[in-house]
C-alpha positions as CSV (number, residue, x, y, z in Angstrom):
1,X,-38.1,-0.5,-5.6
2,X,-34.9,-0.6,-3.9
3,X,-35.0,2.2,-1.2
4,X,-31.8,1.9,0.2
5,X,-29.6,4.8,-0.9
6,X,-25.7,4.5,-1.9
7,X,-23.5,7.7,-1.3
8,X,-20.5,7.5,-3.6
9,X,-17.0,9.8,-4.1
10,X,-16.9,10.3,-7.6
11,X,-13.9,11.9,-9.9
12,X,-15.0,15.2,-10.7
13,X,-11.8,16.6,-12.3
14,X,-8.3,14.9,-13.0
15,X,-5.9,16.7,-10.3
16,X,-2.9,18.7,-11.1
17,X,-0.4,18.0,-8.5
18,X,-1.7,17.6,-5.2
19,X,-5.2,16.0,-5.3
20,X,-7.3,18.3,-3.5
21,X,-10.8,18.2,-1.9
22,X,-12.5,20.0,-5.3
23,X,-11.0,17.3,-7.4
24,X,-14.1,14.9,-6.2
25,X,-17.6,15.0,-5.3
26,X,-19.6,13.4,-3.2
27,X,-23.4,11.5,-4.8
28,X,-25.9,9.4,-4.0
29,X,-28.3,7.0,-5.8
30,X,-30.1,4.1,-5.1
31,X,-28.5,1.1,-3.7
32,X,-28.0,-1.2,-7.0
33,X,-29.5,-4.7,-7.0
34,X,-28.5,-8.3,-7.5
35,X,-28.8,-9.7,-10.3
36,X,-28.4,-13.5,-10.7
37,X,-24.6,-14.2,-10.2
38,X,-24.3,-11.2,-8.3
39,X,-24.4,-10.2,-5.0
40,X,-25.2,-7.0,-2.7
41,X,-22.0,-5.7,-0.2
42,X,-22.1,-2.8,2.2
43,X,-18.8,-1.7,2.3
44,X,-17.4,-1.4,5.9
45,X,-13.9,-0.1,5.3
46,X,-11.7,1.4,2.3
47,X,-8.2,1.6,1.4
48,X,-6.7,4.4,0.6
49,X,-3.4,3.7,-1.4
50,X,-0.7,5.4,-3.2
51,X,-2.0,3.4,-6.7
52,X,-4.7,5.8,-7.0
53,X,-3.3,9.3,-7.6
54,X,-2.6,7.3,-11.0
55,X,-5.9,6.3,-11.6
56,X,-6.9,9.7,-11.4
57,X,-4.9,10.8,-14.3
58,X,-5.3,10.3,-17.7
59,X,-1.5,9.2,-18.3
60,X,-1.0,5.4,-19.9
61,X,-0.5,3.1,-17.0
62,X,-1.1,-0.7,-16.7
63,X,-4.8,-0.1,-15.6
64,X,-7.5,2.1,-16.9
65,X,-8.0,5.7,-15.3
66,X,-11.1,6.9,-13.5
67,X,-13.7,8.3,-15.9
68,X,-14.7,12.1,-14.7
69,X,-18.0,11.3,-12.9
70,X,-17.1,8.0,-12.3
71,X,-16.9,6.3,-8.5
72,X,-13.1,6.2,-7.3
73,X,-11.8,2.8,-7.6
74,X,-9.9,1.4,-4.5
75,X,-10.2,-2.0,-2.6
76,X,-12.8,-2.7,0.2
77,X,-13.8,-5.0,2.6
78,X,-17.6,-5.4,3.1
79,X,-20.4,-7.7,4.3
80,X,-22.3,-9.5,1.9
81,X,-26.6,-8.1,2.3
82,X,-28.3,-9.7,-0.9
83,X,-27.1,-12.5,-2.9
84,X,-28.0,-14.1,-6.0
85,X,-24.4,-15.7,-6.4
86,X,-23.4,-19.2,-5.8
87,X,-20.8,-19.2,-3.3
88,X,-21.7,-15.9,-1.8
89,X,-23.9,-16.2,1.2
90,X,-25.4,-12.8,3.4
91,X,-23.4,-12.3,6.4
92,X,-20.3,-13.8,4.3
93,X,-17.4,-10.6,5.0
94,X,-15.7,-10.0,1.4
95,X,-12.9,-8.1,0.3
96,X,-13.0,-6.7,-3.6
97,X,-12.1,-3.7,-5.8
98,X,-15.5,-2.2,-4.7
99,X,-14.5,1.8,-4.7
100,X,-16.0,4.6,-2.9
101,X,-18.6,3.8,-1.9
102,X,-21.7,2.4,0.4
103,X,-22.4,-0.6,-1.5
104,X,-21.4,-2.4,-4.5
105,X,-22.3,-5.4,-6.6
106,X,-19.5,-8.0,-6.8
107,X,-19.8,-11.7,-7.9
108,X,-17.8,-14.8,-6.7
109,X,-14.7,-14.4,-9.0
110,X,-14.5,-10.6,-8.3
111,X,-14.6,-10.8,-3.9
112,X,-12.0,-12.8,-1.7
113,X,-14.4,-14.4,0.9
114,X,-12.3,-13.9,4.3
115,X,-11.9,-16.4,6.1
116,X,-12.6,-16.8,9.9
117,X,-10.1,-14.6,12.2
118,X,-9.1,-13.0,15.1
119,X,-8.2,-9.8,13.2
120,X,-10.4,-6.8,12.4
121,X,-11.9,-7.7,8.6
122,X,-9.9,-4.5,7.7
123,X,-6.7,-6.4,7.6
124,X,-7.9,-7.7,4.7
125,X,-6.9,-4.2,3.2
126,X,-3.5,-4.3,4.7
127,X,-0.8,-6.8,6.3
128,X,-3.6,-9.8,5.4
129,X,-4.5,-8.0,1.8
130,X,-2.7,-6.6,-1.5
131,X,0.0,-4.3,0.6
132,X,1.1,-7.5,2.4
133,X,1.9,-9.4,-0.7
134,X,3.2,-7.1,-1.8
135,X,5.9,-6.5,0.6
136,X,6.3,-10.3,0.6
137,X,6.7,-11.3,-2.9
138,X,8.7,-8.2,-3.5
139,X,11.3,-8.6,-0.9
140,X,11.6,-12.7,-0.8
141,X,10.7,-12.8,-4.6
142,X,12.4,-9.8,-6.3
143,X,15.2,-8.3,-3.3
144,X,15.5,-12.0,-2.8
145,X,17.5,-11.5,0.6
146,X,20.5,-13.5,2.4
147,X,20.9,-13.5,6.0
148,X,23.6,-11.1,7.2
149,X,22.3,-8.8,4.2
150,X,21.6,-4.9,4.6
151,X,18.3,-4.2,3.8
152,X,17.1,-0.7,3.6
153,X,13.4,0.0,3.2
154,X,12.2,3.9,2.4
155,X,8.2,4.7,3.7
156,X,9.5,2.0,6.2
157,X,5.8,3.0,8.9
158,X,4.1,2.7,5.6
159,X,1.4,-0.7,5.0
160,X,4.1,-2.0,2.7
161,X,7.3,-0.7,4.5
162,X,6.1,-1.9,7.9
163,X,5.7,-5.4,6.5
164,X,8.7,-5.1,4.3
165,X,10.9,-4.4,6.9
166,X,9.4,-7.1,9.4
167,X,9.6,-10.2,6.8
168,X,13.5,-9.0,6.3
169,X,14.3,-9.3,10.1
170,X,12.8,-12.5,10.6
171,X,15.3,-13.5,7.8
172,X,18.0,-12.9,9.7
173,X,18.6,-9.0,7.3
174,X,20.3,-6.0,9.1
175,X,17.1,-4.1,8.5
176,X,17.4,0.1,8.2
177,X,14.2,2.0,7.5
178,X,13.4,5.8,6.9
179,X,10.8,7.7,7.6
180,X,9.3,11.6,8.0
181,X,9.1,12.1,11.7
182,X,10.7,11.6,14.8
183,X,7.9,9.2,16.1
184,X,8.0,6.9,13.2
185,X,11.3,6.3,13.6
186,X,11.0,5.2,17.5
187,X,8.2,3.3,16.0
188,X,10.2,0.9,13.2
189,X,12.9,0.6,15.5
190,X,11.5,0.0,19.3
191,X,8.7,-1.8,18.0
192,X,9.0,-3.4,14.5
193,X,12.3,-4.2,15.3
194,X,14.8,-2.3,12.8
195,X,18.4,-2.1,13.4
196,X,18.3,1.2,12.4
197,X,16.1,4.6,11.9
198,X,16.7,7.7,9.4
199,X,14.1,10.8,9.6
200,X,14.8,12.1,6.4
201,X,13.2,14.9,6.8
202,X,15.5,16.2,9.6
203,X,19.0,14.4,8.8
204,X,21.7,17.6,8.0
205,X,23.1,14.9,5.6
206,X,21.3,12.0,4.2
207,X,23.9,10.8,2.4
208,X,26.1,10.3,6.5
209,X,23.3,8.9,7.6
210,X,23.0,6.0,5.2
211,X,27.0,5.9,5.7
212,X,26.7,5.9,9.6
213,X,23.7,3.3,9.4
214,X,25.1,0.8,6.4
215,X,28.1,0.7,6.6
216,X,29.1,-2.0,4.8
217,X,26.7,-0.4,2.2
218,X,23.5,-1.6,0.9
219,X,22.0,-5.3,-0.3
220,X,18.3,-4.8,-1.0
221,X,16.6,-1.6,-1.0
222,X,13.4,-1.6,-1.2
223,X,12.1,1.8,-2.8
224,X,8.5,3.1,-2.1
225,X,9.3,6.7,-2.7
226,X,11.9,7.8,-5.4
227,X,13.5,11.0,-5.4
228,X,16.6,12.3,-3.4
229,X,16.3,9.8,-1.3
230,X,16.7,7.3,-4.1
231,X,19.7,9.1,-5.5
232,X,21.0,8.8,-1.8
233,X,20.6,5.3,-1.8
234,X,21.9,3.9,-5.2
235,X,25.5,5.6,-4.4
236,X,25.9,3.3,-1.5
237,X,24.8,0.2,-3.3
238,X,26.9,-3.2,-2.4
239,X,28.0,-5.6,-5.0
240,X,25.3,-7.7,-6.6
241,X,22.3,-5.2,-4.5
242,X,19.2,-5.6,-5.4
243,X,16.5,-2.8,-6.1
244,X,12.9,-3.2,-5.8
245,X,11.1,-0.7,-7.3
246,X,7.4,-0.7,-5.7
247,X,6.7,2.9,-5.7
248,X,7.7,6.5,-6.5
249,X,5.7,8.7,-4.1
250,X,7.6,11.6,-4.4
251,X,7.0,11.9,-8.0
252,X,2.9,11.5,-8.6
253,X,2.5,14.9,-7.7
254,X,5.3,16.6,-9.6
255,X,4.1,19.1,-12.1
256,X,7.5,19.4,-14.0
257,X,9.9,15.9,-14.4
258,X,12.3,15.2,-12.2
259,X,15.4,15.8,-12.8
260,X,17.4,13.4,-10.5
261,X,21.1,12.3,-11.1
262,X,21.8,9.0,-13.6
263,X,22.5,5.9,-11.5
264,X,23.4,3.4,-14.0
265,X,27.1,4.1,-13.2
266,X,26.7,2.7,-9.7
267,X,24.2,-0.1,-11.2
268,X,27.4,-0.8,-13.8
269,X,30.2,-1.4,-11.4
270,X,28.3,-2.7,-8.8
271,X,26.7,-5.2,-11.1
272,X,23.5,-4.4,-9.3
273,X,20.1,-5.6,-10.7
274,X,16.8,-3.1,-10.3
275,X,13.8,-4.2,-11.0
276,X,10.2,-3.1,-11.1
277,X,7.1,-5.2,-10.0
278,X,3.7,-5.4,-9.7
279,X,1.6,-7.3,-7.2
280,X,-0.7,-8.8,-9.2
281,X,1.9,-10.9,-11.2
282,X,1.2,-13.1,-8.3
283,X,-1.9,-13.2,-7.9
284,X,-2.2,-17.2,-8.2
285,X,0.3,-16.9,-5.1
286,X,-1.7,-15.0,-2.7
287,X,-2.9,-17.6,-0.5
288,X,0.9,-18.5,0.0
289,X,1.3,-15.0,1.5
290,X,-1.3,-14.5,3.4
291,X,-0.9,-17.8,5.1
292,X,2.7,-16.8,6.4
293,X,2.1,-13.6,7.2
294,X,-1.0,-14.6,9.7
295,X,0.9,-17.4,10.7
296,X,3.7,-14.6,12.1
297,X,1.4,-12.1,13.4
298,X,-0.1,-15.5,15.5
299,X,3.3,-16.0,16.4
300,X,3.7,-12.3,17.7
301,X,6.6,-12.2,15.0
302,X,5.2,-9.5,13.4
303,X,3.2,-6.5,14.3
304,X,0.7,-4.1,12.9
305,X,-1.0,-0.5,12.9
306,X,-3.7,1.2,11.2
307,X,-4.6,5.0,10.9
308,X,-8.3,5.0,11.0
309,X,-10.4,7.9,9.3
310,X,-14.3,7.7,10.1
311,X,-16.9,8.4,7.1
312,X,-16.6,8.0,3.5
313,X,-16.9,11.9,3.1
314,X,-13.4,12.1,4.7
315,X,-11.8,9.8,2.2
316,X,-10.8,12.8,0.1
317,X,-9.1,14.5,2.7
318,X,-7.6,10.8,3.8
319,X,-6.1,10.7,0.6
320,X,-4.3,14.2,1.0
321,X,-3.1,12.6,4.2
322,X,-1.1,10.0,2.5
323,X,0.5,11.9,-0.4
324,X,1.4,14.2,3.2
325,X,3.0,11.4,4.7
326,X,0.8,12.5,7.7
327,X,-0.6,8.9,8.7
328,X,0.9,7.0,11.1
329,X,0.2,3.4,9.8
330,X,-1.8,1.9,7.0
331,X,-4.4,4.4,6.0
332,X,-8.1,2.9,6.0
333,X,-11.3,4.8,5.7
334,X,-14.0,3.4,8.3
335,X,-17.7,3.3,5.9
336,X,-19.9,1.5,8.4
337,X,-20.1,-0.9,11.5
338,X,-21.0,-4.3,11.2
């Protein structure tokens, strides 16, 4: 008998609003074991992402919600312990849809084996995981930038936004990001590299800011958030822009719609395209992104933080940090060491 024991954070109610710490609880069972095909991981580090407030409700979305009582789903990276799979050998580091957990069973077509680098595994989660391609095929693929173009990037600290805004200055993009705090903003700009910074939370008038900061108005915008900041945005659109709709942040914790202005007038006579996207529609593309965007970290063309949260009892409260915009770089839960 398997003696090992697997703590887990489980759904214990769907959350309405804000998640809070009572919306989860915290189990444990025995580790599970391999089967043949499968193999054993113990997780090392979690992501926490914005995806999941919508796997915790019950809404229609374009995957399945979290049972009540079931383990919160969210990617991983982890070591492989036990295997009984082809292809998967012990000591091999993976990275998988695992969720909250210690450890996980996974096979060989559900983990990414991670190649040899000299980056923390947890990467994988990030720059060198799903948030990376995502802001690479939804900038180059989807905002489809020119050089000389005004790209404006909102969550721009964020594990998407970061990136985002990086890939458009290396295409030779005027490159504005906002943000929620003072630091963040010396951050995009003195070290990422952005033309220019807005602290939303702090400008008397957004709408001047985004004036004073584009002024020749506004090519790709790449939205992570939604909101006013949105509305803000899609009254200064260029000619032909381009909208990439990744995420609406401000709105998964809304209790009551909201109720923003229409934009399709400045869509109509700007002839502006807006489009939605999901990651996962290239999937058979990863490698492609995640070859690039190591090759410019190697480079030191790009650059990268994480916010680090120790124990997998804290990954509630982690969450609540996100949906606070009170990180300070992609948000990663540590499990274990190796």
């Amino acid at each position: 008998m398997n003696a090992t024991i697997n703590r887990q954070v489980r759904l214990a109610a769907r959350p309405v609003g804000m998640p809070k710490e009572s919306d989860f609880a915290l189990a444990e069972e025995p580790a599970p074991e391999p089967r043949p095909g499968q193999a054993l991981v113990r997780v090392l580090s979690l992501s926490l992402d914005p995806y999941m407030r919508g796997r915790m409700s019950a809404a229609k979305s374009y995957a399945a919600p979290v049972a009540i009582g079931g383990v919160m789903t969210g990617g991983a990276v982890g070591e492989v312990v036990r295997s009984e799979a082809p292809g998967l050998a012990e000591g091999d580091l993976v990275e998988g849809m695992f969720g909250w957990q210690e450890y996980a069973l996974c096979t060989r077509g559900s983990a990414r084996v991670l190649p040899a680098s000299p980056y923390p595994p947890s990467y994988a989660l990030g720059i060198l995981g799903m948030p990376g391609a995502t802001a690479y095929f939804g900038l180059l693929e989807v905002g489809q930038p020119r050089p000389g173009d005004t790209v404006v990037v909102s969550a721009a600290s964020g594990a998407v936004g970061a990136v985002v805004g990086q890939i458009a200055r290396i295409g030779g993009c005027r490159v504005v990001g906002t943000v929620g705090s003072d630091e963040k903003a010396a951050y995009i700009r003195d070290e990422l590299g952005f033309d220019a910074a807005i602290n939303y939370r702090t400008a008397n008038d957004l709408g001047a800011a985004l004036d004073d900061a584009c002024p020749d108005g506004i090519d790709v915008y790449f939205d992570n958030v939604g909101g006013p900041l949105t509305d803000a945005v899609m009254s200064r659109l260029a000619f032909k822009a381009r909208v990439v709709v990744c995420g609406c942040i401000h709105h998964y914790n809304l209790t009551e719609p909201y109720l923003g202005p229409s934009h399709l007038r400045h869509i109509l006579v700007n002839r502006a395209r807006v489009e939605g996207f999901l990651v996962f529609d290239w999937l058979s593309r990863y490698g492609e992104a995640f070859a690039r965007l190591a090759a410019w970290l190697d480079e030191g063309r790009m650059t990268y933080r994480e916010h680090v949260i120790e124990g997998l009892e804290n990954a509630p409260e982690g969450l609540g940090m996100l949906f606070e915009g009170r990180n300070f770089g992609k948000l990663v839960v540590r499990v274990a060491e190796r």
